[in-house]
MISEPA-222278 format. One record per residue: z negated, y negated, x of N, C-alpha, C in turn; residue in one letter; residue number from 0. Coordinates in pm, whole numbers, plus 50000, padded with zeros to 5 digits. Example, Ala and Ser with C-alpha at 12.3 -4.5 7.8 and 13.67 -1.06 7.14 Angstrom:
  n.c3  n.c2  n.c1 ca.c3 ca.c2 ca.c1  c.c3  c.c2  c.c1 resn resi
 49220 50569 51319 49220 50450 51230 49220 50330 51320    a    0
 49292 50225 51285 49286 50106 51367 49213 49997 51290    s    1
***
This chain:
  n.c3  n.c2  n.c1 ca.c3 ca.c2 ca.c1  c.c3  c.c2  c.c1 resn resi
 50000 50120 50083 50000 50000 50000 50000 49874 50087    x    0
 49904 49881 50199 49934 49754 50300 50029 49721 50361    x    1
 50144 49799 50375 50261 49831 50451 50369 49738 50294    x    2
 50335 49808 50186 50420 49707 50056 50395 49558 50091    x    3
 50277 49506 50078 50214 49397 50043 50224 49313 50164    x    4
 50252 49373 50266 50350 49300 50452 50452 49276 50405    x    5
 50529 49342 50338 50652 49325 50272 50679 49205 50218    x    6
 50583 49254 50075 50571 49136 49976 50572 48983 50025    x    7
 50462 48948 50156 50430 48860 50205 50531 48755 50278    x    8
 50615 48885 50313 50752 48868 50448 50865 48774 50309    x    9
 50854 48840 50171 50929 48804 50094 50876 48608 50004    x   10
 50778 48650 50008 50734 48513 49918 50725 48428 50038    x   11
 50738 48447 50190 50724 48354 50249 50974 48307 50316    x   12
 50976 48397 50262 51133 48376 50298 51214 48273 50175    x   13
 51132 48301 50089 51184 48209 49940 51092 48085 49941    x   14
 50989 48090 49971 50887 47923 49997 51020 47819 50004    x   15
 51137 47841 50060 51223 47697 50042 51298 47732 49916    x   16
 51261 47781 49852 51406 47851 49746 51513 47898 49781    x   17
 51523 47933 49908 51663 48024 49880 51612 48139 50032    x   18
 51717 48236 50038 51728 48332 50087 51846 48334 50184    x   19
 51827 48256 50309 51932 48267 50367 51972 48452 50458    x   20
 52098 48438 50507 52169 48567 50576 52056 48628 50639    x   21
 51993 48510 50776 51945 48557 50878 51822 48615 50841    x   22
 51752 48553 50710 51596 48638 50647 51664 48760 50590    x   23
 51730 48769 50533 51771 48890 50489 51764 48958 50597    x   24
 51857 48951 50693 51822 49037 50798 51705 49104 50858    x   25
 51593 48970 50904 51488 48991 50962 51416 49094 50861    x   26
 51404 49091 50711 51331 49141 50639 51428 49297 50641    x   27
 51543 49318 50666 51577 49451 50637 51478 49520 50779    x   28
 51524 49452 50874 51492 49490 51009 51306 49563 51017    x   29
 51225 49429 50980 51110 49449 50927 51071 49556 50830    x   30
 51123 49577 50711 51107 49716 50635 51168 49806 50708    x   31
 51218 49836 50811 51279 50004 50871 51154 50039 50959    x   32
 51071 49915 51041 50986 49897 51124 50873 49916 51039    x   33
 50800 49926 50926 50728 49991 50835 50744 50078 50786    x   34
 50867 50151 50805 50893 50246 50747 50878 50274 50605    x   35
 50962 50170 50581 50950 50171 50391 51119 50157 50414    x   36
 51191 50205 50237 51329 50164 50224 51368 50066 50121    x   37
 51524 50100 50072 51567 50019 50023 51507 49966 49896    x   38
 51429 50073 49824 51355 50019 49675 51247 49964 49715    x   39
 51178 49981 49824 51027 49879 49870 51107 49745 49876    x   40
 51240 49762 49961 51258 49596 49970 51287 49537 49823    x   41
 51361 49619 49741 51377 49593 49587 51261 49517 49518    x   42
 51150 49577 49560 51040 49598 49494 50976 49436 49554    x   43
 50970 49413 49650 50905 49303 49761 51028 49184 49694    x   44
 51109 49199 49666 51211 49086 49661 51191 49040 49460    x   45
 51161 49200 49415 51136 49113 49251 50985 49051 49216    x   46
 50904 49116 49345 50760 49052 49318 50801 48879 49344    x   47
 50853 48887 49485 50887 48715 49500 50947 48605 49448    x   48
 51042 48693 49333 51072 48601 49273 51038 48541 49148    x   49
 50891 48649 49081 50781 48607 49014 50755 48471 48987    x   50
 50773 48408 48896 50642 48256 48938 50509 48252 48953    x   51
 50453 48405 48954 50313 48428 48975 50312 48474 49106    x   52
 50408 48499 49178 50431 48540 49306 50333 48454 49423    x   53
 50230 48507 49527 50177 48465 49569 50111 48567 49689    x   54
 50094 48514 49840 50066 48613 49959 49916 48710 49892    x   55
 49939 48797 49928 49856 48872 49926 49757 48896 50092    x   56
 49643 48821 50094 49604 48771 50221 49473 48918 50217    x   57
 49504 48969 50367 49447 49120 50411 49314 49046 50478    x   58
 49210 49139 50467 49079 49088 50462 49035 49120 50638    x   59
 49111 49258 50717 49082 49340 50844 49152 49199 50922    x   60
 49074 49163 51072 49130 49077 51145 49267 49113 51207    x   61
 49270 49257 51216 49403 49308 51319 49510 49301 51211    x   62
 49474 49313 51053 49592 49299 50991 49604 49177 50935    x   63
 49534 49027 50942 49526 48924 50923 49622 48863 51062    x   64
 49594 48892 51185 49660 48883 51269 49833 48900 51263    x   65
 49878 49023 51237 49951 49136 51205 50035 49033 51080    x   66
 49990 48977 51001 50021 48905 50923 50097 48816 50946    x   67
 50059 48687 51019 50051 48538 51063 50161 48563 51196    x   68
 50160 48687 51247 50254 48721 51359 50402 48723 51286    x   69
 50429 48795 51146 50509 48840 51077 50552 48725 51012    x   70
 50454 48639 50988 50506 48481 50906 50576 48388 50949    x   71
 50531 48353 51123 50552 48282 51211 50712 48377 51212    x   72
 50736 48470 51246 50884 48517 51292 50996 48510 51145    x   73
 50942 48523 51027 51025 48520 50907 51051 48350 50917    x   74
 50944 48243 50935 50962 48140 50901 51117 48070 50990    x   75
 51090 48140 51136 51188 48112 51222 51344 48223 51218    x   76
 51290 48258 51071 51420 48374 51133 51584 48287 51088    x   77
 51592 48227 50997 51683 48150 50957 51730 48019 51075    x   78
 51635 47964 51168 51635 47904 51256 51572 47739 51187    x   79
 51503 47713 51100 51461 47639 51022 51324 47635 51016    x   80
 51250 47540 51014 51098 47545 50943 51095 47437 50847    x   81
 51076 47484 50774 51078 47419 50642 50940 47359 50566    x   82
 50904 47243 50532 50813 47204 50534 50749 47278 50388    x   83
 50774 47333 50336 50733 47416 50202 50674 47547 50278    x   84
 50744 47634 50399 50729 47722 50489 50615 47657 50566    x   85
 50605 47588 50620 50485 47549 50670 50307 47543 50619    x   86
 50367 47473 50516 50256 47476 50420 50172 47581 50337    x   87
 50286 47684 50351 50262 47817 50308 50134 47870 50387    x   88
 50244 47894 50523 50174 47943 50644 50058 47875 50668    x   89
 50052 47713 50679 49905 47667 50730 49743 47742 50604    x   90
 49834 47705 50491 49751 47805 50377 49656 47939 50401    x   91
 49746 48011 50426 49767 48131 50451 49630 48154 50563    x   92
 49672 48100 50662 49553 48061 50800 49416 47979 50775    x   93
 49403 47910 50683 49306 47811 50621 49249 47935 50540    x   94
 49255 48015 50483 49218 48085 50323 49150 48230 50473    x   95
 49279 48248 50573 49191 48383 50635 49109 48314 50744    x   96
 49056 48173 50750 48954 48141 50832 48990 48163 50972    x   97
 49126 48117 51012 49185 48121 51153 49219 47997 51207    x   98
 49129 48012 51326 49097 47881 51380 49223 47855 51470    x   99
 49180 47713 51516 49318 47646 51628 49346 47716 51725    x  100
 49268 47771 51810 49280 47883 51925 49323 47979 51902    x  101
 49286 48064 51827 49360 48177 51798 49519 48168 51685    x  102
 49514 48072 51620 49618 48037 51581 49796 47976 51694    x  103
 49724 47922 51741 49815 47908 51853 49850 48033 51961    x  104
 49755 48099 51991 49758 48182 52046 49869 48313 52005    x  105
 49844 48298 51868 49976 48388 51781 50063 48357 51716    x  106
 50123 48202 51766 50222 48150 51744 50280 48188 51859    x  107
 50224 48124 52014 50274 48162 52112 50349 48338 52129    x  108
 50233 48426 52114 50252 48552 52101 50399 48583 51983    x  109
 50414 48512 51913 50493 48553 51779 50642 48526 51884    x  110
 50629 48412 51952 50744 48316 51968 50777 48411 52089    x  111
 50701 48384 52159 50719 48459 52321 50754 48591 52366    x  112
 50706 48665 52278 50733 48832 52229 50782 48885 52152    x  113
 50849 48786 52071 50929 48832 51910 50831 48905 51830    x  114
 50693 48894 51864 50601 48906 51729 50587 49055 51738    x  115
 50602 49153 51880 50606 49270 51847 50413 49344 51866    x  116
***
């Protein structure tokens, strides 16, 4: 179920600008093979997001709060855009799991520097 809801997350944060460009599509197919989920999880992740009740589902474990914010930071950049709706998401997201400036940066760097692996 945590492996859906990475999904889910990867999805409501790729639509935060309203649309769905090529390159998220991509990143998110790429991302579901790397969870090892298929084509109906992404089905599934793409009709939750487009919900208007649609909203991150924020993981309570630090390694998967981490795990998270690593995955956000690389969807946000996968289009080559940051989008100030995408931002706001993300700073959210980090505010609500109680992640401070240091370690926040720290897994931006990590996200950016390592492709988030």
């Amino acid at each position: 179920m945590e492996r859906l809801n990475q999904l889910k997350n990867l999805v409501v944060m790729a639509m935060a600008d309203g649309a769905l460009a090529e390159d998220e599509v991509g990143f998110l197919s790429q991302r579901c093979i790397e969870l090892g989920m298929g084509e109906e999880d992404l089905r599934d992740a793409i009709t939750y997001a487009l919900n208007d009740s649609a909203a991150l589902q924020l993981p309570t474990a630090p390694a998967d709060q981490e795990a998270l914010l690593r995955d956000l930071i690389r969807m946000m950049a996968a289009d080559g855009s940051l989008d100030e709706s995408e931002k706001r998401l993300f700073a959210l997201a980090a505010a609500m799991m109680k992640i401070d400036n240091i370690q926040l940066h720290r897994l931006i760097d990590e996200a950016i520097h390592r492709g988030g692996e």
